[in-house]
LUMKELO-526929 format. One record per atom (N, C-alpha, C): residue in one letter; x, y, z. Coordinates in steps of 0.001 Angstrom, whole numbers. Example, Ala and Ser with C-alpha at 12.3 -4.5 7.8 and 13.67 -1.06 7.14 Angstrom:
# residues 2
{"A",{13190,-5690,7800}}
{"A",{12300,-4500,7800}}
{"A",{13200,-3300,7800}}
{"S",{12850,-2250,7080}}
{"S",{13670,-1060,7140}}
{"S",{12900,30,7870}}
# end
This chain:
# residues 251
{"X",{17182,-9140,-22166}}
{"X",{16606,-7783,-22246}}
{"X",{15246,-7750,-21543}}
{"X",{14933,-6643,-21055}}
{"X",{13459,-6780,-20044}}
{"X",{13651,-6002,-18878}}
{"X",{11642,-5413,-19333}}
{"X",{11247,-4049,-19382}}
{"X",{10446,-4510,-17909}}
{"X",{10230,-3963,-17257}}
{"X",{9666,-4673,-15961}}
{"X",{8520,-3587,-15686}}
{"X",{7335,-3605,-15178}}
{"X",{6252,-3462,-14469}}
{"X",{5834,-3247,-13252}}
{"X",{5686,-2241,-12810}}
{"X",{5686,-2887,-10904}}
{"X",{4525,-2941,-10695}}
{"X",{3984,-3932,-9686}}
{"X",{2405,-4230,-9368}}
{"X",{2283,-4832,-7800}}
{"X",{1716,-4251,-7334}}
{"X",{1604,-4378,-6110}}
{"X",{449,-3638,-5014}}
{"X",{-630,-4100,-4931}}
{"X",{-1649,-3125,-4349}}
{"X",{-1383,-2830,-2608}}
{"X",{382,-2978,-2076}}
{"X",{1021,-2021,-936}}
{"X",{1044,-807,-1185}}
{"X",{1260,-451,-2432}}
{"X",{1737,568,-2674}}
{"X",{3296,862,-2537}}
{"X",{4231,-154,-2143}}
{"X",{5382,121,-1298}}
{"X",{6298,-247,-2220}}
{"X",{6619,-105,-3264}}
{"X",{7142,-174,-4494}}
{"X",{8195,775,-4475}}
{"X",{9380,623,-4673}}
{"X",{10364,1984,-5088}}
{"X",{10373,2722,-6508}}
{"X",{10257,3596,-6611}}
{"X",{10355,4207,-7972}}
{"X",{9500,4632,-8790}}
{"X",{8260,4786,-8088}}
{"X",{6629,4729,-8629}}
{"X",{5793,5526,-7811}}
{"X",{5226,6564,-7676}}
{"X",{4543,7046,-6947}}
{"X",{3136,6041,-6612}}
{"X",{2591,5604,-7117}}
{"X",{1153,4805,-7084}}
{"X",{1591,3808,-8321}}
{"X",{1258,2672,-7159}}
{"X",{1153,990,-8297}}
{"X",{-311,611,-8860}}
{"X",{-599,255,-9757}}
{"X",{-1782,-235,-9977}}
{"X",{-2232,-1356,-9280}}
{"X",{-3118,-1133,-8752}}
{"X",{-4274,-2158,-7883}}
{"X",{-4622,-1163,-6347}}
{"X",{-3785,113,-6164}}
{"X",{-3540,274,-4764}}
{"X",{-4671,1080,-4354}}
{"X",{-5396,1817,-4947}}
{"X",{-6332,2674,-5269}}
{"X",{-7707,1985,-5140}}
{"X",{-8112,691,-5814}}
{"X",{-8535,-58,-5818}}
{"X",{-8831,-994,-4575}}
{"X",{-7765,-1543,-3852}}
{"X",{-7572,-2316,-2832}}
{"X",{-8234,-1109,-1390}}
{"X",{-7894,71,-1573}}
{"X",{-8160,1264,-819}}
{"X",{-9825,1445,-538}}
{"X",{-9804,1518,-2049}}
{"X",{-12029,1393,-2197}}
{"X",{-12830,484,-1749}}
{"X",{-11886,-903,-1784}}
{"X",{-12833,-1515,-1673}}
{"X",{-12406,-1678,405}}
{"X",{-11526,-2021,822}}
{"X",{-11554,-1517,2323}}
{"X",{-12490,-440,2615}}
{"X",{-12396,485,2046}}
{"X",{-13149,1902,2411}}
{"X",{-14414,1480,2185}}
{"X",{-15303,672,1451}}
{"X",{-16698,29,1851}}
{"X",{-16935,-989,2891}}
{"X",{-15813,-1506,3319}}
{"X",{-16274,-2436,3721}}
{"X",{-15839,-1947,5548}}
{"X",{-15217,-938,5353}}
{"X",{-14817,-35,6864}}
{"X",{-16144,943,7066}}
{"X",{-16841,1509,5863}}
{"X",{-18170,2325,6221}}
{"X",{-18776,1368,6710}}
{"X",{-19040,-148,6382}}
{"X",{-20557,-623,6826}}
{"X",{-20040,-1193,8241}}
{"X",{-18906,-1716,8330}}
{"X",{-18356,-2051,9580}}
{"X",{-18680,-733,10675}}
{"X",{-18534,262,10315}}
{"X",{-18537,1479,11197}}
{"X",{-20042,1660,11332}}
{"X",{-20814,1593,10689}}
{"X",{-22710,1570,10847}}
{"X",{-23158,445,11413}}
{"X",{-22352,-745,11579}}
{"X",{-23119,-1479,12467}}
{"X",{-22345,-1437,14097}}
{"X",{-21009,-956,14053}}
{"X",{-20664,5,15313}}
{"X",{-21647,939,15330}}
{"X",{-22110,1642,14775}}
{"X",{-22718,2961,15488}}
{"X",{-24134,2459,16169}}
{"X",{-24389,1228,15604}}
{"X",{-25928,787,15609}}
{"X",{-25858,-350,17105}}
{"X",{-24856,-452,17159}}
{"X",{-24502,-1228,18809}}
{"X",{-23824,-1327,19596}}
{"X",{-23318,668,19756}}
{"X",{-22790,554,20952}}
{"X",{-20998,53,20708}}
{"X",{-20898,-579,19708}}
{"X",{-19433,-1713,19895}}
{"X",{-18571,-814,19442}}
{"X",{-17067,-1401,19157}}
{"X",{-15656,-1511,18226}}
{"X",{-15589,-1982,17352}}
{"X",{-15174,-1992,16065}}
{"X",{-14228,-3164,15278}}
{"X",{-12644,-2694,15160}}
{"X",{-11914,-3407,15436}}
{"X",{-10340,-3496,15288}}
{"X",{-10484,-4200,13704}}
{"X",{-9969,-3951,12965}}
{"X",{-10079,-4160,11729}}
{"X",{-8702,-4142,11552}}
{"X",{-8189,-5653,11166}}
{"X",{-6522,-5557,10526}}
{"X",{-6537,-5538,8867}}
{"X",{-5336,-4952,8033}}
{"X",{-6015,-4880,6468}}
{"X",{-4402,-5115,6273}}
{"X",{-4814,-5002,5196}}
{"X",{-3508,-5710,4644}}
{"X",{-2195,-4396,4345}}
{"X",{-481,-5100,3562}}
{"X",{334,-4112,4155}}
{"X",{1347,-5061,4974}}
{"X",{1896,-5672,3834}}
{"X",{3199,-6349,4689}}
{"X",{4386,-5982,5379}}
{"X",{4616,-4457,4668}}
{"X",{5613,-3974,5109}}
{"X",{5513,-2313,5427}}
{"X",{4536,-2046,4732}}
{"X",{3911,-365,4457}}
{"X",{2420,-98,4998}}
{"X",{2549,1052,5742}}
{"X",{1041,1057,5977}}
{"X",{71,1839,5082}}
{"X",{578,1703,3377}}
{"X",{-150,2775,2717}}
{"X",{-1819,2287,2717}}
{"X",{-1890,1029,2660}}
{"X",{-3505,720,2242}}
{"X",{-4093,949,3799}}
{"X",{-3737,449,5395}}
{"X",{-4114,787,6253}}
{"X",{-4218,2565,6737}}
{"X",{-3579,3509,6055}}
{"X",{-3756,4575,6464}}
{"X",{-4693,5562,5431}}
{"X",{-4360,4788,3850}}
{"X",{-5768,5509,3762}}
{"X",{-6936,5533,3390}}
{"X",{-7368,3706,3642}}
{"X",{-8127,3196,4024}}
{"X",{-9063,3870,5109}}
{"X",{-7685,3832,6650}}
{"X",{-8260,4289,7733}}
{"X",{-9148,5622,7419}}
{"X",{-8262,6352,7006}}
{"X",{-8531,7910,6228}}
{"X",{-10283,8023,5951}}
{"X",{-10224,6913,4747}}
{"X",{-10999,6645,4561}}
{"X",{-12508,6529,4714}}
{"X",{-12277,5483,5803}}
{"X",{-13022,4731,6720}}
{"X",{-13976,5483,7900}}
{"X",{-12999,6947,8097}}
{"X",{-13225,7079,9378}}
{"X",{-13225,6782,10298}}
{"X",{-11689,5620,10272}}
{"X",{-11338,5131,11963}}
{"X",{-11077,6099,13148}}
{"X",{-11045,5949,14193}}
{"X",{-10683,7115,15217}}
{"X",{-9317,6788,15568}}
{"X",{-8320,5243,15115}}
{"X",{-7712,5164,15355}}
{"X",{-6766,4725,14107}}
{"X",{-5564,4813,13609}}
{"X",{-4505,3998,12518}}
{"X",{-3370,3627,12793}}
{"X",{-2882,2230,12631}}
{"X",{-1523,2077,13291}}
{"X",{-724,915,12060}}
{"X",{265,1480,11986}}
{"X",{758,530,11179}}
{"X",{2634,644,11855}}
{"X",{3233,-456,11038}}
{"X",{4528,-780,11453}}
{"X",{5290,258,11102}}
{"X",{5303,2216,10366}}
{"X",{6181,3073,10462}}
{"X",{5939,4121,12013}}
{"X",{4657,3545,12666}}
{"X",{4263,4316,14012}}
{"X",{5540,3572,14763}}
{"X",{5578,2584,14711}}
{"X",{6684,1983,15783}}
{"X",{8389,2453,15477}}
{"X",{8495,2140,17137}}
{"X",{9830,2189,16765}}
{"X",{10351,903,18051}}
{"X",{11117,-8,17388}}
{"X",{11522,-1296,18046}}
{"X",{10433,-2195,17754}}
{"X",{9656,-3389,19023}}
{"X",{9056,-4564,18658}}
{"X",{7672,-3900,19418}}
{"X",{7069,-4631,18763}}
{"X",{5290,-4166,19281}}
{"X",{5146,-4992,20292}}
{"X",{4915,-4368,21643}}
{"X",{3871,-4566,23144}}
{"X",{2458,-5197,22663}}
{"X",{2344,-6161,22316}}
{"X",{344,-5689,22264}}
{"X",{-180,-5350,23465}}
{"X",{432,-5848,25017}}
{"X",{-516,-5549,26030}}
{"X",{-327,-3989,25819}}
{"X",{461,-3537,26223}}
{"X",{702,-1492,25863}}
{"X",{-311,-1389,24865}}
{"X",{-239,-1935,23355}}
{"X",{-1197,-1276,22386}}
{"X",{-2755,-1316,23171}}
{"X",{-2923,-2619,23813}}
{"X",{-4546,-2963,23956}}
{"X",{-4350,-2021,24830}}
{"X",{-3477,-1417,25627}}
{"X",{-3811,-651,26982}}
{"X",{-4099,689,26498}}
{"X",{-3447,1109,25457}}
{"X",{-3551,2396,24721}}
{"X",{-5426,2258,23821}}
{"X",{-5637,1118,23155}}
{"X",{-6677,1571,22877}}
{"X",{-7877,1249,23905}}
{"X",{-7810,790,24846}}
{"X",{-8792,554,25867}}
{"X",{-8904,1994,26504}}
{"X",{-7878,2943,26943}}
{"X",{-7987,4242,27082}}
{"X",{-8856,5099,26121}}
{"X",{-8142,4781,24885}}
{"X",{-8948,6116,23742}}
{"X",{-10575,5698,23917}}
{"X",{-10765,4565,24152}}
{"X",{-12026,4095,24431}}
{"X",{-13058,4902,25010}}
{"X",{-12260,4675,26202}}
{"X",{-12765,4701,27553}}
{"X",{-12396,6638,27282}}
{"X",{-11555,7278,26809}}
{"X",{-11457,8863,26446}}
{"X",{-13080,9283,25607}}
{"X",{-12953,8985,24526}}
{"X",{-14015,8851,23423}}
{"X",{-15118,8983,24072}}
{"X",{-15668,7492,25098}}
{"X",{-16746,8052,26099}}
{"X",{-16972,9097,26041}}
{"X",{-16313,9260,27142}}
{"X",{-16329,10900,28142}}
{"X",{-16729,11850,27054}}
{"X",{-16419,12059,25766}}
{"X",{-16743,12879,24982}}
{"X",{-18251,12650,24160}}
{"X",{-19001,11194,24516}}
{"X",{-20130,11317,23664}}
{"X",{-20411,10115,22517}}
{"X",{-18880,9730,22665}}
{"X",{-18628,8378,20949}}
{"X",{-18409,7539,21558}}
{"X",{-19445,6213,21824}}
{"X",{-19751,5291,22465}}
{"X",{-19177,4132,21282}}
{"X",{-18715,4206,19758}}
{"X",{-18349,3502,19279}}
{"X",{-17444,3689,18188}}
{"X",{-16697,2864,17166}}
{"X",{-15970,3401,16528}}
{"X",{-15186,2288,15647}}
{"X",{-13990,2510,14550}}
{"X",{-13129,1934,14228}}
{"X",{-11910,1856,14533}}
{"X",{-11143,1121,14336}}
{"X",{-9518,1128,14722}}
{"X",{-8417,-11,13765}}
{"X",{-8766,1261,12786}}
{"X",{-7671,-131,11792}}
{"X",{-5941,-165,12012}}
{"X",{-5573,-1536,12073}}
{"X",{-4380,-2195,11813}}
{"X",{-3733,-2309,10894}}
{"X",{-2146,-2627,10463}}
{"X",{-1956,-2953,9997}}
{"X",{-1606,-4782,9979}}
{"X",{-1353,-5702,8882}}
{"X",{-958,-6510,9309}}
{"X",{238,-6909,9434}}
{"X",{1305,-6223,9004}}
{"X",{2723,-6178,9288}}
{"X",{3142,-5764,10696}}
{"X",{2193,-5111,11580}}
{"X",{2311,-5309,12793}}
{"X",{3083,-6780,13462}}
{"X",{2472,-8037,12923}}
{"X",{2667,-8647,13140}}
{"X",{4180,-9385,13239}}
{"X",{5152,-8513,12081}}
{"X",{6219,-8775,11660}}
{"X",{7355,-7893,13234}}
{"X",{6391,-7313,13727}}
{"X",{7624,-6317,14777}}
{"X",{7065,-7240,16219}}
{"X",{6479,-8074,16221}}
{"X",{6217,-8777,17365}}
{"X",{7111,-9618,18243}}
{"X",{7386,-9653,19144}}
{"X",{8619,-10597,19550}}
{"X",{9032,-11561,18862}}
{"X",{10290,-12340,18608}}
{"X",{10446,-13553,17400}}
{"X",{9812,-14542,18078}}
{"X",{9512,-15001,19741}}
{"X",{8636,-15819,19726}}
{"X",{7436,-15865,19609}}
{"X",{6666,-15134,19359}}
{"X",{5627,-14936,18949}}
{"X",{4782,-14754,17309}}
{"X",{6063,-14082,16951}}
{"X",{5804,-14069,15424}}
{"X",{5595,-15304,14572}}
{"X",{4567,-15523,13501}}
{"X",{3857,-16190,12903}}
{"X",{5120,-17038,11948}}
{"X",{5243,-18497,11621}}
{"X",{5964,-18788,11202}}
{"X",{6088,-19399,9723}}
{"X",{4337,-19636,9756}}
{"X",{4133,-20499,7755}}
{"X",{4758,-19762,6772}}
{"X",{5287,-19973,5939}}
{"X",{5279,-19562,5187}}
{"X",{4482,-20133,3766}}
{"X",{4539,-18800,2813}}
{"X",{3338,-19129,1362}}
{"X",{4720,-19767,415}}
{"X",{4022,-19475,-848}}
{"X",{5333,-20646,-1912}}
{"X",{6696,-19707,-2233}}
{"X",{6302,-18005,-2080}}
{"X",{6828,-17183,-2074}}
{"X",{8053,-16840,-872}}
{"X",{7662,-18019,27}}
{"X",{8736,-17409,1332}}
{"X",{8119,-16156,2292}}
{"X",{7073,-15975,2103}}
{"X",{6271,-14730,2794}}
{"X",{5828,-15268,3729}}
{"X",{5653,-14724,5233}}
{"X",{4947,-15275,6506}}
{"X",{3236,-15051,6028}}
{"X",{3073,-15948,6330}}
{"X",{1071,-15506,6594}}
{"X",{1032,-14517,7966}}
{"X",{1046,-13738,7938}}
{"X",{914,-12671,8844}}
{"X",{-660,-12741,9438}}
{"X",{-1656,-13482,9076}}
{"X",{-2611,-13453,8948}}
{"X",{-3263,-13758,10237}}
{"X",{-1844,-15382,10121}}
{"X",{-2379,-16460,10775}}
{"X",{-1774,-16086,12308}}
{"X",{-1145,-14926,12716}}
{"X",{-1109,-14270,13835}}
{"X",{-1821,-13861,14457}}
{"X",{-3368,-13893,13726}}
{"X",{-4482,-13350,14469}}
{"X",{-4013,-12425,15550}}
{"X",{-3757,-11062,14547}}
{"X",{-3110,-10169,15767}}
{"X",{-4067,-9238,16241}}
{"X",{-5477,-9159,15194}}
{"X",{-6372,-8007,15786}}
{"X",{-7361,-8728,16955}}
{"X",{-7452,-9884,16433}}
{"X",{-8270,-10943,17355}}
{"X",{-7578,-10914,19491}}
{"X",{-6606,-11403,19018}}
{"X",{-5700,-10918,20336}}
{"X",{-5798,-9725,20867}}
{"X",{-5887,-8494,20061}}
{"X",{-5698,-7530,20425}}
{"X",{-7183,-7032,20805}}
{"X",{-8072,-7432,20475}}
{"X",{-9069,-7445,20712}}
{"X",{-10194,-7661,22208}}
{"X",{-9400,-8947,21874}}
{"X",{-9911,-9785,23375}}
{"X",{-9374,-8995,24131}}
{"X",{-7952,-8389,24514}}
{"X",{-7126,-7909,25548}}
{"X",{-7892,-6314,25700}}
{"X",{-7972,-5089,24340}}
{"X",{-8396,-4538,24942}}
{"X",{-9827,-4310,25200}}
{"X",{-10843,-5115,25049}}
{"X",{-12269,-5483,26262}}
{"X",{-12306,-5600,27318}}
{"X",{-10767,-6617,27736}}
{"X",{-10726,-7256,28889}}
{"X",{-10295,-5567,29948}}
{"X",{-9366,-5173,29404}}
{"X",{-8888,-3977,30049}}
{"X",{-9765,-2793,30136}}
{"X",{-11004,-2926,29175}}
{"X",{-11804,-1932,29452}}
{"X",{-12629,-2294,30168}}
{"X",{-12945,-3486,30377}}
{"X",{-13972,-3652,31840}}
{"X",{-13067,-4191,32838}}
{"X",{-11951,-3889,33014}}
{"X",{-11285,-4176,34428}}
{"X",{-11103,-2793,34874}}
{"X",{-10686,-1920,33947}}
{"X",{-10868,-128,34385}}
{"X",{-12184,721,34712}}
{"X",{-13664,-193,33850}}
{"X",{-14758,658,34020}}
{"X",{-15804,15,34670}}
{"X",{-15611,-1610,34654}}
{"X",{-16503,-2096,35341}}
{"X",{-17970,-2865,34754}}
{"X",{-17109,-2454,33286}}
{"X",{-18485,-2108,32329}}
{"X",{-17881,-3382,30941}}
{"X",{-18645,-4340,30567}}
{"X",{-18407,-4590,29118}}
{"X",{-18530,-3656,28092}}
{"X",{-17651,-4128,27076}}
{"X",{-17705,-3307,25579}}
{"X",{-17195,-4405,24650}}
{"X",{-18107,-4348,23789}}
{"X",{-17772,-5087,22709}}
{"X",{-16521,-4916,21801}}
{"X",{-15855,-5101,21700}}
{"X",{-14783,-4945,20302}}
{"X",{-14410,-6413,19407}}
{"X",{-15139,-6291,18515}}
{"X",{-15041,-7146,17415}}
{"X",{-13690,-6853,16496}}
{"X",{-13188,-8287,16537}}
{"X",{-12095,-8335,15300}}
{"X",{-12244,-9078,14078}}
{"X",{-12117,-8113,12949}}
{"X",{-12058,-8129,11797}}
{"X",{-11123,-8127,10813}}
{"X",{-10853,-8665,10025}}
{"X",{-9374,-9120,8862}}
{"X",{-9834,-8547,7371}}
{"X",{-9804,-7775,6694}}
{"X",{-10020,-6945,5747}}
{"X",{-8891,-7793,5027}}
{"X",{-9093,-8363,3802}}
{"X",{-7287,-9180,3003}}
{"X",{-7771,-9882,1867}}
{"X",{-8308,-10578,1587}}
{"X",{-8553,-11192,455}}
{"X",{-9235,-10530,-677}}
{"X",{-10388,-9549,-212}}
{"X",{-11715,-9039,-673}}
{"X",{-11044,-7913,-1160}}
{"X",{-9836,-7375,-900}}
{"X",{-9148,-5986,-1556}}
{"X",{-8413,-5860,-2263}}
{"X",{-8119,-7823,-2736}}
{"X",{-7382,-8010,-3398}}
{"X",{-7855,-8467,-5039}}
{"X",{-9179,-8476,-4854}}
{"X",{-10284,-9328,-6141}}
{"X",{-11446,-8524,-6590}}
{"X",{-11112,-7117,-5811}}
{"X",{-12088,-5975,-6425}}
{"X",{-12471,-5545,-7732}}
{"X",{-13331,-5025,-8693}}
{"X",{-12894,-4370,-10221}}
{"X",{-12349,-3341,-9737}}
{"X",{-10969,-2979,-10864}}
{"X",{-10370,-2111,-10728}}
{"X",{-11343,-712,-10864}}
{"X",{-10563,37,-9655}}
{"X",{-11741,1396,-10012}}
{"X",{-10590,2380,-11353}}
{"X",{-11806,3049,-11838}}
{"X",{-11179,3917,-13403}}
{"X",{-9648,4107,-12989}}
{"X",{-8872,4904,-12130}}
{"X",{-7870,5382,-11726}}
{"X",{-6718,4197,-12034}}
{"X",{-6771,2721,-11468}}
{"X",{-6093,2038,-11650}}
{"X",{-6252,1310,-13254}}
{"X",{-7345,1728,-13495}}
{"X",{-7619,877,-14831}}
{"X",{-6382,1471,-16108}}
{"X",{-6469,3594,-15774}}
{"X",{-5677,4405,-16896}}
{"X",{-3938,4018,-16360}}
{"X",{-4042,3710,-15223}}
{"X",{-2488,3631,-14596}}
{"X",{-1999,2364,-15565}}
{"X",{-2567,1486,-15088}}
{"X",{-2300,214,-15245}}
{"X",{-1930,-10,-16912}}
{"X",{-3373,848,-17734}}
{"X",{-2989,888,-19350}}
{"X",{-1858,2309,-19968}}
{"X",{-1449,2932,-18931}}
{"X",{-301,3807,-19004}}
{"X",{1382,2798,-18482}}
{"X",{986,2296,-18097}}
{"X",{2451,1460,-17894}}
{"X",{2312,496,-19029}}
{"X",{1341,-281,-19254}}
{"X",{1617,-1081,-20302}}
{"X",{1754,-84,-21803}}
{"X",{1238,628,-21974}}
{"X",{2004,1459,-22783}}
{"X",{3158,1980,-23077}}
{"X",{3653,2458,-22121}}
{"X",{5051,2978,-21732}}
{"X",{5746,2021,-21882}}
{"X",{5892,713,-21178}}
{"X",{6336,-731,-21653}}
{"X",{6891,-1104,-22960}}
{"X",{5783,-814,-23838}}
{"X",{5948,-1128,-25328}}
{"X",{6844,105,-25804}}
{"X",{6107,1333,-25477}}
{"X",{7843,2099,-26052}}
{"X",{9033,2114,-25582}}
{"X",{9491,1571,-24113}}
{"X",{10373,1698,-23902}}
{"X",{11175,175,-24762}}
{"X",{10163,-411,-24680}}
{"X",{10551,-1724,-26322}}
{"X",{11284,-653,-27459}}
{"X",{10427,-158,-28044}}
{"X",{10788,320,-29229}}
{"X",{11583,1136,-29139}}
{"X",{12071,1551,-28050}}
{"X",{13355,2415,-27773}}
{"X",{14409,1901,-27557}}
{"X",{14289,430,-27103}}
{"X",{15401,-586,-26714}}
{"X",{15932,272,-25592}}
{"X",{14944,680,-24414}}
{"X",{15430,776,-23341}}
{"X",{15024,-144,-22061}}
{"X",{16209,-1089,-22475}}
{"X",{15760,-2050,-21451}}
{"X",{16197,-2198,-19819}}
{"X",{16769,-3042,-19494}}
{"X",{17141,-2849,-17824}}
{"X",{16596,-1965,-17104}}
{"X",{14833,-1915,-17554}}
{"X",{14495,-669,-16542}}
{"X",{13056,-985,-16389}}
{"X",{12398,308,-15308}}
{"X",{10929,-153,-15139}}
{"X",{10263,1126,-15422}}
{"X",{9646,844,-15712}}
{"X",{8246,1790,-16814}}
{"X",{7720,2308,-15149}}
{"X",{7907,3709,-15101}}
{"X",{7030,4209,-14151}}
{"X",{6336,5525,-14556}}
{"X",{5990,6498,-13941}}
{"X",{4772,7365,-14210}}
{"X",{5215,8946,-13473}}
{"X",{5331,9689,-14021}}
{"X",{5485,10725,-13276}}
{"X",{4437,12356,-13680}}
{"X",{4259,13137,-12778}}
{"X",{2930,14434,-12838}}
{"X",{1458,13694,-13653}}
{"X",{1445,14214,-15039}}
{"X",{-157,13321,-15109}}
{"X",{20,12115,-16132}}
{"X",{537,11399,-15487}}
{"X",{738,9893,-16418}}
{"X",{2063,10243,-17353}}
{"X",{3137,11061,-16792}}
{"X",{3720,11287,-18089}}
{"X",{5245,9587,-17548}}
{"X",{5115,9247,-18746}}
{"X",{6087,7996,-18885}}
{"X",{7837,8463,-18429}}
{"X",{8142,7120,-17428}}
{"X",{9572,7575,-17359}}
{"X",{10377,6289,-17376}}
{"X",{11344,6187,-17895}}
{"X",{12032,4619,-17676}}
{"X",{13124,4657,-15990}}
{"X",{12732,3775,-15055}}
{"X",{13681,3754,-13792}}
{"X",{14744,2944,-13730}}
{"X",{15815,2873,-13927}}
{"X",{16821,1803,-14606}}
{"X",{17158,978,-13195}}
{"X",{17237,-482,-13302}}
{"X",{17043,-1319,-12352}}
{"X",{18123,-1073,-11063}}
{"X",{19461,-343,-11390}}
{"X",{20632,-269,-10396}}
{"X",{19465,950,-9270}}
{"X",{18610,1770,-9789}}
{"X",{18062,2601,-8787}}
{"X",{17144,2135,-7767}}
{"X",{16569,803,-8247}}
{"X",{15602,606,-7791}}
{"X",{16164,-859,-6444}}
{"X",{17693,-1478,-6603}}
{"X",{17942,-2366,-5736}}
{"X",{19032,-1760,-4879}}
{"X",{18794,-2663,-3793}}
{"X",{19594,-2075,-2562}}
{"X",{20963,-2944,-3121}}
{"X",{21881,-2039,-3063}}
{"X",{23833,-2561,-3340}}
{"X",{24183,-3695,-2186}}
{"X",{23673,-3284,-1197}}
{"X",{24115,-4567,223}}
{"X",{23304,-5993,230}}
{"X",{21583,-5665,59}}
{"X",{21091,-7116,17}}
{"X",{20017,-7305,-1357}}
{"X",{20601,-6413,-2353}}
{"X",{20725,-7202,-3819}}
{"X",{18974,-7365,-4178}}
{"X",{18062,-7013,-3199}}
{"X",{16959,-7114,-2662}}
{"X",{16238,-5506,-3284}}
{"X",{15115,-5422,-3923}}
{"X",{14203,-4309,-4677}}
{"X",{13829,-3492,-3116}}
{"X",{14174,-2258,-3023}}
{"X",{14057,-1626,-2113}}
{"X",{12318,-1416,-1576}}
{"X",{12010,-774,-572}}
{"X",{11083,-617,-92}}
{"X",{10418,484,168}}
{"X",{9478,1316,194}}
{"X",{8980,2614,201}}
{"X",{7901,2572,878}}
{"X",{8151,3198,2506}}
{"X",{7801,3295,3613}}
{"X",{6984,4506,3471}}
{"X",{6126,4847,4109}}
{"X",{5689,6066,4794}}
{"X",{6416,6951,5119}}
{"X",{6925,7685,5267}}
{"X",{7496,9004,5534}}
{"X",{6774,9370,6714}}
{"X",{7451,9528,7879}}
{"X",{6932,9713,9461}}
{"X",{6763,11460,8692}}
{"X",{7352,12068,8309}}
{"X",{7289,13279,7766}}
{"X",{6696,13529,6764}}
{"X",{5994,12676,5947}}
{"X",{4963,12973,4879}}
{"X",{3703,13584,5454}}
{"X",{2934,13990,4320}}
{"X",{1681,14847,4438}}
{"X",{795,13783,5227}}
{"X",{712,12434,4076}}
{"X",{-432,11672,4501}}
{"X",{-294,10694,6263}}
{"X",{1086,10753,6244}}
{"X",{855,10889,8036}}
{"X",{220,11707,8878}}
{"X",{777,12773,8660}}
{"X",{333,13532,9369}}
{"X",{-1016,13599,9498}}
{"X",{-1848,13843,7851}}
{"X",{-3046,13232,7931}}
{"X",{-4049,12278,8856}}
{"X",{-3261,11548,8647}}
{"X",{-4261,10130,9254}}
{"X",{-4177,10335,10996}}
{"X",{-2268,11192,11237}}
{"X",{-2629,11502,12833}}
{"X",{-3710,12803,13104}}
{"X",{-3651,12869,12465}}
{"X",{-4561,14462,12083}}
{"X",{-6109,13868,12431}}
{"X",{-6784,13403,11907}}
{"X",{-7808,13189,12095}}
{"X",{-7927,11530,12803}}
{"X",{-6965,10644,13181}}
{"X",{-7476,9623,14572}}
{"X",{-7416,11101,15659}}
{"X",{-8271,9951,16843}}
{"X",{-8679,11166,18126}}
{"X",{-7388,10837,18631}}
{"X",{-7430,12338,19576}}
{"X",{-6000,12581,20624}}
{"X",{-5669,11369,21274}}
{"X",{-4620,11030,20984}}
{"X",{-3775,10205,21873}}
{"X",{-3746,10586,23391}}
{"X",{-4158,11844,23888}}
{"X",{-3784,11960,25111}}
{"X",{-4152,13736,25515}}
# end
């Protein structure tokens, strides 16, 4: 018998609108993307900032949101395997666009599941005790980095700094802010009654303002690979649109 919990600061959980920690993991990126962005403004530079998001770009987009990147990209923007020379060529443009308009500097957060759509020879191979790639160790903003500098002074003639940065550990060891603290003691609540209800085979989730719902486990796994489904971004959700909403024009 057993009542299950979902926890995960992706956010990418099936059956749960918001996991506890995700809110949290969000805040504390979102400080550490303001001061990154003030010492861009204070020299002229970039930071490419990769954040975490193995499979979902919820903490990179609204983080970015956040942050006030000019740019957000995560693995539901794609479709097929990620170019990095194309990406660096795309942000060496917005760059070099941005100029022309006055914004000599800026952010550009990543995701790090980027790393997962990369050619298979290229893609990162360690794995943790979990069977998970270190996506980390792809140093994909670093790469991406170097490349688009290189392309912005082969087009302008001109150096520009773009610093790469890895946002991942520090969003993971934050104090919970209030929001995740009531979530977190609303599922463990819900938990215990769905005990005392003897409704088991299911997961305690949350629906309008904390109101308790039990998700029974056949909803939450995929029938073909037996595997807890995944909850992507919605190319058609609000908060896409969002985050394309306010990065600068693509073009």
């Amino acid at each position: 018998p057993t009542i299950h919990i979902p926890k995960t600061i992706d956010n990418d959980y099936y059956g749960i609108p918001w996991t506890f920690g995700y809110w949290t993991a969000v805040d504390a990126a979102q400080k550490a993307l303001l001061n990154l962005k003030a010492d861009a403004d204070s020299t002229n530079a970039y930071f490419l900032v990769e954040l975490m998001g193995r499979k979902a770009g919820w903490i990179t987009y609204a983080a970015g949101v956040a942050g006030e990147a000019c740019a957000i990209l995560a693995a539901e923007d794609l479709d097929g395997d990620l170019d990095p020379d194309a990406l660096a060529s795309r942000f060496a443009d917005l760059i070099i666009r941005r100029e022309r308009a006055g914004r000599t500097a800026g952010l550009i957060c990543i995701a790090e599941g980027l790393a997962d759509r990369l050619a298979e020879s290229h893609r990162p191979r360690e794995v943790d005790a979990h069977g998970n790639v270190y996506f980390g160790r792809a140093e994909l903003c670093r790469s991406l980095a170097e490349k688009t500098s290189a392309l912005y002074e082969e087009r302008t003639g001109r150096a520009k700094k773009v610093n790469p940065k890895q946002i991942g550990y520090e969003t993971r060891t934050a104090p919970p802010v209030s929001f995740d603290v009531v979530l977190g003691s609303m599922l463990g609540h819900g938990a215990f009654r769905l005990y005392l209800e003897g409704r088991f085979g299911s997961m305690v989730s949350v629906e309008d303002q904390f109101q308790i719902r039990a998700v029974p486990f056949a909803d939450l796994v995929d029938p073909e690979t037996l595997h807890t489904k995944v909850r992507l971004v919605d190319r058609e959700s609000d908060l896409f649109r969002l985050k394309d909403a306010l990065s600068y024009p693509a073009g």
